[in-house]
N, C-alpha and C positions, 0 to 999 in steps of 0.2 A: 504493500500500500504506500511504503513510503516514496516509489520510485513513483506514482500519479502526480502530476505536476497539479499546483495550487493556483499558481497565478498564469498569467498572458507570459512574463521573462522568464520563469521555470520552463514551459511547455517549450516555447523558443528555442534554450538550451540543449531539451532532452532531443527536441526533432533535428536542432544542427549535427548534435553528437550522431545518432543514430543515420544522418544523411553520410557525414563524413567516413563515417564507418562505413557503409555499404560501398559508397565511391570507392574507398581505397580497395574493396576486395573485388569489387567490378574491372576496374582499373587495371589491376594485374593478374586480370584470370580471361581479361579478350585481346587476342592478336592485336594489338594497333600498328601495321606497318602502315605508311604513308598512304597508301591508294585505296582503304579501309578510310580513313581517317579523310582521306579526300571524298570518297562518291558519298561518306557519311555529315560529313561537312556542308556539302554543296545539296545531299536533299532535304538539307533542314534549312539552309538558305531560299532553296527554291517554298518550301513549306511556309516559311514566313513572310514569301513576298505576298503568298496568294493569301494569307491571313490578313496580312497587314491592308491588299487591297481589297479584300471583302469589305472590310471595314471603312474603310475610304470613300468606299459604294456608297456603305450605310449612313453614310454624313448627308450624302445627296438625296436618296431617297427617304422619306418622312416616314415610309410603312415600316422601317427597316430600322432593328434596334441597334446602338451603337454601343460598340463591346468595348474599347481603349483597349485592343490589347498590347500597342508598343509599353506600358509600363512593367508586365511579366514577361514582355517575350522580345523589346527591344535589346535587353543585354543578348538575349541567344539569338538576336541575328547578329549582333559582333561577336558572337562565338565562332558561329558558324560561316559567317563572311570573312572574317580573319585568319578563321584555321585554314581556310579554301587556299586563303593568297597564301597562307605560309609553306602551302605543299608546293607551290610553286617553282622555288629556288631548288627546291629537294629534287622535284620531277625533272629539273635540265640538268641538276650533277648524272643522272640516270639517263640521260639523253633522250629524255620523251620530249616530244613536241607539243608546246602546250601554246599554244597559239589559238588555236579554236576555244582552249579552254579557257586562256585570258578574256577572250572577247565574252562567254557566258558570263567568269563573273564580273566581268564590268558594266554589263547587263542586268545583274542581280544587284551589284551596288548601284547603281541607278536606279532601279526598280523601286529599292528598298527604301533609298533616300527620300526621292517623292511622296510615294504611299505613306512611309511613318513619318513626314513631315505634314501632308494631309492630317493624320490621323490626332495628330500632339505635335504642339509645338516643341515643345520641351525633349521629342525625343531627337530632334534634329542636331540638339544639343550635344548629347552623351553619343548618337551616333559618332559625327566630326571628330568629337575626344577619343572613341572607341578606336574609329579607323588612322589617327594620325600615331597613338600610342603602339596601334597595330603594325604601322608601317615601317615604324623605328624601331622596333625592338627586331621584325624583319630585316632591315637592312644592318643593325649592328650584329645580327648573328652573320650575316652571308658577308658582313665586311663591305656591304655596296656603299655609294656616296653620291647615289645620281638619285635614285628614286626615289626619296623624299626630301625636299630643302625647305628652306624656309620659303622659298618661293612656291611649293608646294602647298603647303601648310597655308600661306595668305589664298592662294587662290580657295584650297576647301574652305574656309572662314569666308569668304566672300562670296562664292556659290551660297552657304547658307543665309549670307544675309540676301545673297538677292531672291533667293527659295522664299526666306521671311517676306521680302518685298510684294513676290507675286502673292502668297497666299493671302495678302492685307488685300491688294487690291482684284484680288474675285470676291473678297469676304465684301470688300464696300459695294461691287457691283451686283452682285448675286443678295448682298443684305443676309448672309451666311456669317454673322457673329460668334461662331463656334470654333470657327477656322481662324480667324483674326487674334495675330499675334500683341495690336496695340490692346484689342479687348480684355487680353489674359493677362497684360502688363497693368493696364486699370486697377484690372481686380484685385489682382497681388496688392499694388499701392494702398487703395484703400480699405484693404483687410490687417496689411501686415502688421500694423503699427502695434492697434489691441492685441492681437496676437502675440508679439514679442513682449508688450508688455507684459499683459497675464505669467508667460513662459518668466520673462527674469525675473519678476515680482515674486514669485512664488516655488520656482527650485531650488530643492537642496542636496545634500549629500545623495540621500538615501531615495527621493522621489520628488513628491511636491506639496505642498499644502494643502489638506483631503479636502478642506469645502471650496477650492478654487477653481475643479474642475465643475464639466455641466451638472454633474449623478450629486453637487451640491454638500451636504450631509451626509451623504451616503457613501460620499467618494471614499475610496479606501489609503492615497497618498503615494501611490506605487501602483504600476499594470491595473491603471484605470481604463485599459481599451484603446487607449489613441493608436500605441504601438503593436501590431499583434502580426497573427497570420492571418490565413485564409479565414473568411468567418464561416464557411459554409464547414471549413474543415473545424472547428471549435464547437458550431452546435451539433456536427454528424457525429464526434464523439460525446455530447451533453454534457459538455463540461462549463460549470455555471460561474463561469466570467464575466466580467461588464463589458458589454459590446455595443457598439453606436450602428445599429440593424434597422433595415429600412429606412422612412422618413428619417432617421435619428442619423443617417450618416451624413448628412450636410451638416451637425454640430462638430463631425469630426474632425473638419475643413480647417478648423481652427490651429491644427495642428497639420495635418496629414497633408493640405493642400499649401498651405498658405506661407509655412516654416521652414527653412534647409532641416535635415536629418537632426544635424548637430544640437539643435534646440528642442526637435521632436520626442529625441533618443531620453535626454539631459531631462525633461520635464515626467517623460511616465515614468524614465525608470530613474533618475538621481545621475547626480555626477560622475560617482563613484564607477556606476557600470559603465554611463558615457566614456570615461576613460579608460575602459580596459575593453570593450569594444573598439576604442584607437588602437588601441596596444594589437590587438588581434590583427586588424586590418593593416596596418604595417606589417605586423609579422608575417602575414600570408603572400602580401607584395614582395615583399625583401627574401624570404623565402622562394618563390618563385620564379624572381630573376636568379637566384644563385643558382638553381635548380637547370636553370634555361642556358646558364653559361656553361654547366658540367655536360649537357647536350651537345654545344656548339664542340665543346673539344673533343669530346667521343666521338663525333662527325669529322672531325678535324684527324681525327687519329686513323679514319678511316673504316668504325665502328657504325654498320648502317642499322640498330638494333632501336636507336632510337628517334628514329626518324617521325614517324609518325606523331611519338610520345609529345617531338619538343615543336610540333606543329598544332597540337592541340594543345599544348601550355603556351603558347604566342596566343593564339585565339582567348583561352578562358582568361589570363594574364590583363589584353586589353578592353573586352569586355566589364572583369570586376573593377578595374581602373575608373574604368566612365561610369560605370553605375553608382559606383562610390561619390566618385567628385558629387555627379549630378543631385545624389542620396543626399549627402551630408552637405552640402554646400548651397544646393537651389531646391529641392522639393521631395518630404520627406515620401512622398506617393511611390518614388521612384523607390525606394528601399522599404516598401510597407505592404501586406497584405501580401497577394500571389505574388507581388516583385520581390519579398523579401525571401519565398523561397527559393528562388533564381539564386538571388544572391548568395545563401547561403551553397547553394547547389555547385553557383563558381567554387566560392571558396573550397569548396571538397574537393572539387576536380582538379583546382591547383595544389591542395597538400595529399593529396594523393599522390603525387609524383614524389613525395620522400622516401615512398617505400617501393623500391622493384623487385621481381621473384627473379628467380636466375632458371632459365629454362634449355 
């Protein structure tokens, strides 16, 4: 009984531990040579293009319900768009001809940019960060110095702003205020203020002040609901937590939409865990570039055993990168709810690569 999680940050924990553990035994019990890793790569790219513009649809048509799902499934398209490019370099040491294949996925990064910039402004964001993080850490493993520069890097920053451009001006001409990136800039402004307020007024080490959140008197001071997983997965287990369900999830906005991560995380659960959450999150980045370098020279040495391995850690690597920024720095949505077990999900897939079987 004692291992039933009590609170919304308990259950968190037990589902991270239990995802990381599965990874790691998943991880080194299926082949991953690189063209595994590639056609598995690129159908989950192609999977999220056509997700993303279902949904892109359903903005236009009024009958048609709108799902967001760039916020659980935007990092796995820089997983999966990432890991594609990074088989890349691998596939010309091996002398495959990948020409037709570049052209698919520059097709799919195109695809994808559109549709989830359609879909969330905000994913357009962590895309950009996803795919430049992605290109660099590609080009320092292969030692290139042509295919990303700064001149690179300004023009994807400027594609996005002129992406933001068009989308403003169909939203004015269409009267499509759902797509309008000045619209969701308003809103932040005139929400965020009370927001941050409330949030520094009232955290402390351990959580927050129990009658400051909405539940009032009731509030418990700690894993009041703002922070959580899935809800549908919290009440399919019946486990009797305070959740902002139905009507009640626009009180959530207060937090979940409106606050970077950093204030979201700091307000349910306290400082205390805010900071060991950094801690993690470092650890798992900093661990995964070491990780990514012990690849480059086993490749280097001539060892083609991890080829696959260190093209899926390029992918998961820039992926958890931009979910992070985006999470903890502009909108806690993006690391909250079905995003956050993404997140967690990267993370497993990158410390899973500390342990290999010898086969």
């Amino acid at each position: 009984m004692a291992l039933i999680a009590t609170t919304h940050l308990a259950l968190i924990l037990e589902v991270a531990i239990l995802i990381h553990i599965g990874m790691l035994l998943l991880l080194n019990f299926i082949p991953l040579n690189y063209s595994i890793v590639f056609l598995l790569s690129t159908v989950l790219g192609v999977g999220i293009t056509l997700a993303f513009g279902f949904d892109a649809i359903c903005l236009i048509i009024p009958q048609l319900s709108h799902h967001e799902f760039t916020h659980p499934y935007g990092p796995i398209a820089i997983l999966g768009v990432v890991t594609a490019w990074a088989t890349i370099p691998i596939m010309k040491l091996q002398d495959v001809k990948t020409s037709s294949i570049t052209l698919l996925l520059y097709l799919l990064t195109g695809a994808i940019t559109i549709f989830g910039a359609i879909v969330h402004r905000d994913f357009l964001i962590m895309w950009v960060l996803g795919l430049i993080a992605g290109f660099i850490m590609i080009n320092k493993l292969h030692d290139r110095r042509t295919s990303i520069s700064l001149r690179t890097i300004g023009l994807l920053i400027l594609g996005a702003l002129v992406l933001f451009g068009v989308l403003e001006g169909i939203s004015q001409l269409f009267h499509m205020e759902i797509i309008s990136p000045l619209a969701r800039i308003d809103r932040m402004n005139l929400n965020q203020y009370a927001s941050l307020k409330m949030v520094i007024d009232n955290t402390n080490l351990w959580g927050h002040t129990a009658n400051s959140t909405y539940w009032g008197s009731s509030g418990l001071g700690n894993s009041d609901g703002y922070i959580t997983l899935p809800l549908t997965f919290i009440t399919g287990l019946g486990l009797p937590f305070p959740l902002f369900y139905g009507i009640l999830v626009t009180k959530k906005d207060v937090i979940d939409y409106f606050l970077p991560g950093i204030f979201g995380i700091g307000y349910d659960f306290g400082y205390l865990a805010l900071a060991l959450i950094i801690i993690w999150i470092l650890a798992v980045i900093i661990i995964g570039l070491v990780i990514l370098r012990k690849y480059k020279n086993e490749r280097e040495r001539g060892n083609k055993k991890y080829y696959g391995r260190e093209a899926l850690l390029t992918g998961s690597l820039a992926a958890f990168i931009a979910q992070t920024v985006l999470g903890l720095f502009i909108i806690t949505r993006t690391i909250n709810g079905s995003a956050m077990v993404t997140y967690i999900v990267l993370s497993a897939l990158i410390m899973a690569h500390t342990v290999t079987t010898k086969r």
